[in-house]
N, C-alpha and C positions, 0 to 999 in steps of 0.2 A: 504494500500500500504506500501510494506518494506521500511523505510528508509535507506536510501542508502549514508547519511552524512560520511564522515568520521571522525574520532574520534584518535587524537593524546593529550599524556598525555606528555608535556615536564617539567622535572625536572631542578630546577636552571634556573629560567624560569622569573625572575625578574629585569636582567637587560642582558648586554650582548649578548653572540649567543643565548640564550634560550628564550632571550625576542625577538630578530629580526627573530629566527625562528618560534614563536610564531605569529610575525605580518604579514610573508608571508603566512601560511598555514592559517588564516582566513581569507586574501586575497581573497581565492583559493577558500573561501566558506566552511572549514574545519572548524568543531566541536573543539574546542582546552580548556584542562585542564592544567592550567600553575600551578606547585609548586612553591611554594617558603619556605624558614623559616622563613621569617618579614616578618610581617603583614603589616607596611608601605608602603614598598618596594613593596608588591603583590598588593599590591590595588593600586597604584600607577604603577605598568605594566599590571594590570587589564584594568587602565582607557586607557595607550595608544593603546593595543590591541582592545581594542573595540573600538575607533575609527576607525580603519583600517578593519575592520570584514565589511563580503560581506555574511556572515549566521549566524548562530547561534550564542547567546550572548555564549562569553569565562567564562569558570569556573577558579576561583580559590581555590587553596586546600592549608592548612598550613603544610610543615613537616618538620623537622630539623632531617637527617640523623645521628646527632650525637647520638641520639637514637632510637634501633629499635624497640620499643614502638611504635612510632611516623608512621615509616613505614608501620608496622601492621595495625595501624589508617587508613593511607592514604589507606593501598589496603582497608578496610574494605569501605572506604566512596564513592570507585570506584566500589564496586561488585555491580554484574547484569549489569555493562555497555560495552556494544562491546570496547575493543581500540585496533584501527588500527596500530597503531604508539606506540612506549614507546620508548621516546628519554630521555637515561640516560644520562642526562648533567650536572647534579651539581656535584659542586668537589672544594676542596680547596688547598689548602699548608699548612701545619700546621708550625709556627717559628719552635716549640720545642715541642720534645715528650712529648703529651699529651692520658689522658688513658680516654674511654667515659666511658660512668657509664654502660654500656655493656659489659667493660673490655679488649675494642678491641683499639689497635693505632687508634689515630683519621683519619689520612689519608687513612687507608685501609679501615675503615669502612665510609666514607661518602664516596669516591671515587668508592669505588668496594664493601666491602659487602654489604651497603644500594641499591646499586639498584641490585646488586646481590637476595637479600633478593624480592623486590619490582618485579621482573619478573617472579620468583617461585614463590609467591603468588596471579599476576595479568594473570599464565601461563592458565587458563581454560579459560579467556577472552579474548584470543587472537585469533583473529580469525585465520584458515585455511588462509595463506599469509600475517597473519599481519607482522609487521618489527619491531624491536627492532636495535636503533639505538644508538650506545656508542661513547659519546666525548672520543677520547683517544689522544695522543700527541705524536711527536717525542721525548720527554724526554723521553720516553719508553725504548730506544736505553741507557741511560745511568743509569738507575733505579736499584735495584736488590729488587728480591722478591724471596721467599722461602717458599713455599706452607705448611714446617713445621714448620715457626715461622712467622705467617704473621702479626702478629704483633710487631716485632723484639725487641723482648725482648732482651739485652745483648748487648754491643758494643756502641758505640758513634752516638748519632741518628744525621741526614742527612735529613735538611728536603726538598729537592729537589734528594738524594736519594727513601725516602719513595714517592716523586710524581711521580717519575718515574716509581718507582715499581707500584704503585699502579692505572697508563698509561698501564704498560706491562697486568695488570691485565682486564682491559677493554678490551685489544686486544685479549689475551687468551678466556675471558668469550665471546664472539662476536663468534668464530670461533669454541668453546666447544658448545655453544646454536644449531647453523648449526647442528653441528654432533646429538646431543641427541633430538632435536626438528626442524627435517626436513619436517613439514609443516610450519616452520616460515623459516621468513627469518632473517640473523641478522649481523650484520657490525658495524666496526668500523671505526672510520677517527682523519684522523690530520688537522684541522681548521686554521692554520697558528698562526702566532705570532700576535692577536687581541690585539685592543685597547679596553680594559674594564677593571671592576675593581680588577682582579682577582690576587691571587698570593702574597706575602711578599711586605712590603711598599716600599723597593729598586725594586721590578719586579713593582708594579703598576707607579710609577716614569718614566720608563723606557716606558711604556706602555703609558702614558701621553706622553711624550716630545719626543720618540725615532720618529730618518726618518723608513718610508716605513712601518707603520705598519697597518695590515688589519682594517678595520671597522669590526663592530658588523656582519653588512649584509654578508660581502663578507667571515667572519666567518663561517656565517651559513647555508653558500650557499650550502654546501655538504649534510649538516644534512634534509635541506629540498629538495635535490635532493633525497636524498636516500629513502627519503617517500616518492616521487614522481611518481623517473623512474619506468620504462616497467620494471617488474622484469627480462625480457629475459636478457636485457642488463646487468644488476647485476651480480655479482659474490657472493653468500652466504658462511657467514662468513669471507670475506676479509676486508685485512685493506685498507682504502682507503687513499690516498693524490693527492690533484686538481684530483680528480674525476676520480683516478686511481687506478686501485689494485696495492699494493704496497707490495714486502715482508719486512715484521717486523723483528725486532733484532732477530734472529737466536732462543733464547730460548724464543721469543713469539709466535713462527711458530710450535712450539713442539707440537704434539697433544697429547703425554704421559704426558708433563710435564701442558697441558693445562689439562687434565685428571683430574691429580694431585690436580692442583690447584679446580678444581669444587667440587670434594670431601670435602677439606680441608675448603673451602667457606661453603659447606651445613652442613658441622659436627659445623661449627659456630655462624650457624645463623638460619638453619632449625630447 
């Protein structure tokens, strides 16, 4: 008899929306591969996901997007296996221009070409309707990116410029996926302003002590709606906020300059 489990691989998947999206889908009885880069850390949101798990024990996998070495690793230790899901969520802030040993800005490459990289090579296991679903942010709206210097060589680095840009870049690659791979499905969302660890020591600060700011859960509530819902109900390749399509900053909406940018991504990393 065909197994019929579903199989979601969430990245950045250690503490956070990756880890609360992780604990509702083995709720659900989902098959779930949570990444992380600490080994601590993942064995430690290994142990609370399996407590909550209603099927199959959760995998964890090691990879640090700051190399794509590592990437490569992780699709090779995924091949031969169905995944339904690829929920690209890890992402940081870098303080200050930093170069990986890949030779790529750290922000673009763990943000967007790490899982950029990790979709093109997990794209034969994706099933007919599987979902790729990308953390992207309203900081999108004030970011800038440049598909001919995506790693902004020149100029005075901005490290909440580079996350925005590199926000704008989830939302382009969500809605480029759609157009060039239309038996998937593939979306992005904005998660609100969460309480976790994420971001420069004055933003997690902020995130600690600030009023009104989401939970983990109510973070994740989109990422794990969007693996959920009736795909009828969906819109492929939009961007979502509270569980709406939403139009994106004007040059994230571009499909020439979304074009642009998947080119500029594969001549990078492919």
């Amino acid at each position: 008899m065909e197994d019929l489990t579903r199989h979601a691989v969430i990245t950045g998947a250690t503490s956070g929306i990756g880890q609360a999206a992780a604990v509702a889908l083995v709720r659900l009885g989902w098959q779930v591969t949570l990444v992380g880069r600490d080994p601590g850390r993942l064995d430690a949101a290994l142990g609370a996901v399996r407590e909550a798990a209603a099927g199959p024990e959760p995998v964890g996998l090691l990879a640090d997007f700051a190399q794509l070495s590592q990437v490569r690793d992780l699709a090779a230790k995924l091949s031969g296996q169905r995944v339904d899901v690829l929920a690209n969520n890890a992402g940081l802030v870098a303080n200050r221009r930093t170069t990986t040993v890949d030779g790529h800005e750290l922000t673009i490459q763990t943000n967007h070409l790490a899982p950029f990289l990790l979709a093109n090579l997990l794209r034969d296991q994706l099933a007919p309707g599987a979902r790729i679903v990308n953390t992207a942010s309203m900081a999108h709206s004030f970011g800038t990116l440049d598909p001919d210097n995506l790693d902004r060589r020149g100029g005075i680095y901005s490290a909440w410029l580079a996350y925005g840009g590199s926000k704008r870049a989830n939302i382009l690659f969500a809605a480029e996926a759609a157009r060039r791979w239309p038996d998937l499905l593939s979306f992005s969302f904005h998660p609100g302003v969460v309480r976790t660890r994420f971001g420069t020591p004055a933003a997690r600060l902020f995130y600690k002590i600030g009023p009104g700011i989401a939970t983990p859960e109510q973070g994740a509530d989109q990422l794990v709606w969007l693996a959920t819902e009736d795909p009828a109900q969906l819109s492929n390749g939009a961007y979502y906020v509270l569980r709406k399509p939403t139009r994106p900053h004007p040059s994230a909406g571009d499909p020439q300059f979304a074009d642009r940018l998947w080119d500029a991504s594969a001549a990078a990393v492919l």
